[in-house]
C-alpha positions, 0 to 999 in steps of 0.5 A, spaced: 554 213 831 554 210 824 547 206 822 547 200 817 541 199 813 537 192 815 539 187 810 532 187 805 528 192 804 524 196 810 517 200 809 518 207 807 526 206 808 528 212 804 524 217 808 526 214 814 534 214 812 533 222 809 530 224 816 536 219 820 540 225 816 536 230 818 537 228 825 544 229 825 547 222 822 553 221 820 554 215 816 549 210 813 553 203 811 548 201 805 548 193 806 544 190 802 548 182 799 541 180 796 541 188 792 543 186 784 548 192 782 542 197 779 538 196 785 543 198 789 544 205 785 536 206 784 536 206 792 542 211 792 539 214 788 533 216 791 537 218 797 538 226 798 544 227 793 547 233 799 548 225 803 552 222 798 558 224 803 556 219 808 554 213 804 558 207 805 558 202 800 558 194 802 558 191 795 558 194 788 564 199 789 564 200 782 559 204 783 562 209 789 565 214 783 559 214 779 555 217 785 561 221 788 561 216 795 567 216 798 567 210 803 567 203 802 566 197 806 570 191 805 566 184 808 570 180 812 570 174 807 571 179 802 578 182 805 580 173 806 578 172 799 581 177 794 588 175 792 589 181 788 595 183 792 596 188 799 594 193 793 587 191 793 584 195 798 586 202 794 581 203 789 579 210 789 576 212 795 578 216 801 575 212 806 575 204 807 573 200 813 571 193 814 569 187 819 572 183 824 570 178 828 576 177 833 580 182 836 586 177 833 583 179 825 582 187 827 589 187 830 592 184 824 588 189 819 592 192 815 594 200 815 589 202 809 583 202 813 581 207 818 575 203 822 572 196 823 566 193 826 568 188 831 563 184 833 558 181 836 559 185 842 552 183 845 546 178 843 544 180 836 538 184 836 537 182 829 540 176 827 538 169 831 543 165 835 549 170 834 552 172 841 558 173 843 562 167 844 567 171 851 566 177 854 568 183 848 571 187 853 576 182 856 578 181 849 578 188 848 583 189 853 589 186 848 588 191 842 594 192 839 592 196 832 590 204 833 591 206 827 583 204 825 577 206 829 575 200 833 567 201 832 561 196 836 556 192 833 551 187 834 546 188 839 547 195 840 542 199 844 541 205 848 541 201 854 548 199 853 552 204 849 554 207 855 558 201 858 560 199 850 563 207 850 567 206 856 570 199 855 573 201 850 570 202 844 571 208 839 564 208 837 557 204 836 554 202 830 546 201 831 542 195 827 537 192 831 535 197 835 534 201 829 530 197 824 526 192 829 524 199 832 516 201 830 519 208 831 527 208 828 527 216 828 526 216 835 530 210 837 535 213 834 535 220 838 535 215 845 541 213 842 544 219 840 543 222 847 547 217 849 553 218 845 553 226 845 
């Protein structure tokens, strides 16, 4: 189960990521586009250094060696745009994963990546009018690509993991659910159950 971070700052998010960690998170995605690059690495850096494996980084890449991350994420539009050459997803990181917003786009990714989030998969918990436009799963059902991970975001909760999880998903990644919650450490126990 992978948790992204809410976009702006959240109240006490630090203390609340460290305790996600300690609850047996795997990986936390740090998302945040309006982060300039020293505030992106003043918030890793006060992140428990024994974590840094399971960061993921969405934008200031620059920054993964400096903290020892070895995963990043490309955006969408960052994977349409840059025209540096197939080579351009080989910066030096072990890990790599990205989003879609089709099962065409997942399908046609390229092998570099070892998962992407294919979204949205419900009503978003956190972004108003983003829904999906057909049923996920029927999509789901022409994927072709198998060499990456196929990982569900958008309205994801602990009322439809099960469902999501037996439709054809490799895994979950939690948004909303988490950051919209008055209480996120247990929210995110609820789900972990869940997938466990």
């Amino acid at each position: 189960m992978i948790v992204i971070t809410n976009p702006s700052a959240i109240a006490n998010e630090i203390n609340i990521i460290d305790s996600l960690f300690e609850e047996g998170l795997s990986l936390l995605h740090i998302r945040k586009p309006d982060f300039s690059e020293i505030e992106i690495a003043e918030f890793i850096d006060r992140i428990k250094l024994e974590y840094r494996p399971n960061l993921v980084l969405h934008s200031h890449h620059q920054l993964a060696k400096d903290f020892g991350i070895n995963r990043i994420h490309f955006s969408e539009k960052a994977r349409a745009h840059n025209l540096d050459s197939p080579a351009r997803f080989s910066k030096p990181c072990g890990y790599k994963s990205t989003s879609t917003h089709s099962i065409e786009d997942f399908n046609a990714l390229e092998d570099c990546f070892n998962y992407a989030f294919l979204s949205p998969v419900y009503k978003s918990i956190s972004k108003e009018n983003y829904h999906p436009k057909e049923n996920i799963f029927e999509v789901l059902k022409s994927r072709t690509n198998y060499k990456a991970k196929v990982i569900a975001l958008g309205g994801i909760d602990s009322e439809n993991i099960t469902k999501t999880l037996e439709n054809g998903f490799d895994d979950v990644a939690l948004l909303g659910t988490i950051w919209n919650n008055e209480n996120p450490i247990k929210q995110f126990k609820l789900c972990q159950k869940i997938v466990q």
